[in-house]
DOTORGU-824302 format. One line per 2 residues: for each residue x, y, z of C-alpha. Coordinates in Angstrom, 2 decimals, m for minus. Layout:
residues N
X,Y,Z ~ ...;
end
This chain:
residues 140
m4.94,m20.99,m8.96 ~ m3.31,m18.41,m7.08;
m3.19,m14.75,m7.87 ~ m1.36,m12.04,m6.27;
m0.82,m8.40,m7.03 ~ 1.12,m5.49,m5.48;
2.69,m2.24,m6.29 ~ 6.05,m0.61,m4.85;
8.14,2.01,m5.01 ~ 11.77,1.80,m5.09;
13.62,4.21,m4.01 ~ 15.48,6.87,m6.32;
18.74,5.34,m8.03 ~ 21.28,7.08,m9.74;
21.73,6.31,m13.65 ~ 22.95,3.00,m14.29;
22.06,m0.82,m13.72 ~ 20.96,m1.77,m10.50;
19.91,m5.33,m8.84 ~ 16.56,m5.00,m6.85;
16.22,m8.96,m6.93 ~ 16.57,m8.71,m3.02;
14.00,m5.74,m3.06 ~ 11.46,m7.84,m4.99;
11.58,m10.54,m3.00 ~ 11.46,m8.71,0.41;
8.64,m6.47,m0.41 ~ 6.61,m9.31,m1.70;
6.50,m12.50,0.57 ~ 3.34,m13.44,m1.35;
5.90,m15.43,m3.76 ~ 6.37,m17.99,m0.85;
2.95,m19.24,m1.22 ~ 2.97,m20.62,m4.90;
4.48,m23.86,m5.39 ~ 4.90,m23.92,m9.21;
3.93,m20.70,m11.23 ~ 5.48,m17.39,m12.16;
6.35,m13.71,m11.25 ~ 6.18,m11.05,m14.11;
7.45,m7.60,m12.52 ~ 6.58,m4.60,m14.65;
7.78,m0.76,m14.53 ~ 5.27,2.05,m14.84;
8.20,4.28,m16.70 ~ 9.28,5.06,m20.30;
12.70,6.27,m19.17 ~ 13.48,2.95,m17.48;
13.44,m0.88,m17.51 ~ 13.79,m4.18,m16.41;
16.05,m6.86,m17.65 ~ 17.56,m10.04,m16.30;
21.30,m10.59,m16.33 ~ 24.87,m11.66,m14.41;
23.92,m10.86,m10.43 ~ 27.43,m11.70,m8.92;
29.59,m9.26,m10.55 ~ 28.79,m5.41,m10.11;
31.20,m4.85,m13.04 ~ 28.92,m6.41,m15.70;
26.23,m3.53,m14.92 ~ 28.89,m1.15,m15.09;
30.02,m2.47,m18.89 ~ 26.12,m2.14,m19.68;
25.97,0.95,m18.68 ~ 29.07,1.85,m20.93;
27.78,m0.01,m23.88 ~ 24.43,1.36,m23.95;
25.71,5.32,m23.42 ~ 27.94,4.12,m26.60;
24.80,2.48,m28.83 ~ 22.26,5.44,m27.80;
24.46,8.40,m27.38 ~ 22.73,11.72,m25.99;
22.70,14.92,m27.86 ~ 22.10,12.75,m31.28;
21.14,15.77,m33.83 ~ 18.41,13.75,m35.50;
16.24,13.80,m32.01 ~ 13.34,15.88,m31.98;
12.01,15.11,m28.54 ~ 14.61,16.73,m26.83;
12.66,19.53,m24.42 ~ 13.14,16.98,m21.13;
17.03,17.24,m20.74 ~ 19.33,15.34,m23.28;
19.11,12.29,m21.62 ~ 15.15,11.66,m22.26;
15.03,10.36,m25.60 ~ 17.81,8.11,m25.27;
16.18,6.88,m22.36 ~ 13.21,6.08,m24.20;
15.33,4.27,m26.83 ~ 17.17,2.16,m24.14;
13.61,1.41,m22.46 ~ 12.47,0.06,m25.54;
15.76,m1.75,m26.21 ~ 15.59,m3.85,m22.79;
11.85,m3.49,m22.20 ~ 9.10,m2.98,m19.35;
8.89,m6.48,m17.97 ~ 10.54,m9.53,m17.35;
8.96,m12.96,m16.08 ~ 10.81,m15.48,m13.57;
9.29,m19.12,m12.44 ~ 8.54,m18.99,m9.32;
9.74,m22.96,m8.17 ~ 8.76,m23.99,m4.13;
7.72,m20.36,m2.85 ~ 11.39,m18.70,m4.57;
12.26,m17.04,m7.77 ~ 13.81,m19.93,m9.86;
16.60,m17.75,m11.11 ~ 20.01,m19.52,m12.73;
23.26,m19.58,m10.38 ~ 24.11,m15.81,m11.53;
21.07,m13.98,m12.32 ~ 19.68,m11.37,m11.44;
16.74,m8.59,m11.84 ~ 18.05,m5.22,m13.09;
16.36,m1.95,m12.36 ~ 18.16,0.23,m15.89;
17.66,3.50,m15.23 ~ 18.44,5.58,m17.91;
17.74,9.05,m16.32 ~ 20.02,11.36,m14.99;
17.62,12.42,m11.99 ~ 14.32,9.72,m12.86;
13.18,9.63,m9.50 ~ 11.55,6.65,m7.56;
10.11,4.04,m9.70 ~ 6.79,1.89,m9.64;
6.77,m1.63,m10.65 ~ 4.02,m3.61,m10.49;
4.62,m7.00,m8.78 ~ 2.13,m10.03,m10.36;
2.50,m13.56,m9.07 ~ 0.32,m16.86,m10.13;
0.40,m20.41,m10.00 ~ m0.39,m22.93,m7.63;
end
């Protein structure tokens, strides 16, 4: 078994959907030496996540973007937690929504993605700053 581990930082992106497939695969070459086995990438935020979707056409993360401002609107009068900017607990919501991790098979030393896929940094902050995930890849 094979078993490697590494922590980045990507650099700050504005609010919205964002592929960082390309990132995750530059940054961690170690993915080349496992022949069948996986890659879970993680994010060490609440006000941001990870999900995998449609790669080819930037206007699908755009539409996600618009759907999810529509489903988890800011400035909701039932929040509470509201003392970190109106966009907080939304993004909270969101990150719980899409989630902190996602897993790929990793097939021949590559991601074994479908024809369109993609990974997608969400960030759901206005201003959320660079973000930590926490690259973990096994197999054989």
């Amino acid at each position: 078994m094979i078993f490697h581990q590494k922590e980045i930082q990507l650099k700050p992106f504005k609010r919205g959907f964002h592929s960082i497939t390309e990132t995750v695969i530059r940054e961690f070459s170690e993915i080349k030496t496992i022949e069948k086995g996986f890659l879970k990438v993680f994010i060490k935020h609440t006000s941001a996540s990870l999900t995998i979707n449609e790669d080819a056409d930037p206007s699908v993360r755009v539409d996600f973007e618009s759907h999810f401002n529509k489903i988890v609107p800011e400035n909701a009068p039932y929040y509470i937690h509201t003392y970190e900017g109106s966009d907080d607990m939304p993004a909270h919501i969101k990150t719980s929504l899409l989630g902190s991790s996602v897993e790929i098979p990793i097939t021949n030393g590559k991601l074994n993605l479908g024809t369109w896929q993609g990974i997608y940094l969400c960030e759901h902050r206005n201003y959320g700053g660079a973000r930590k995930l926490v690259l973990s890849a096994f197999g054989v």
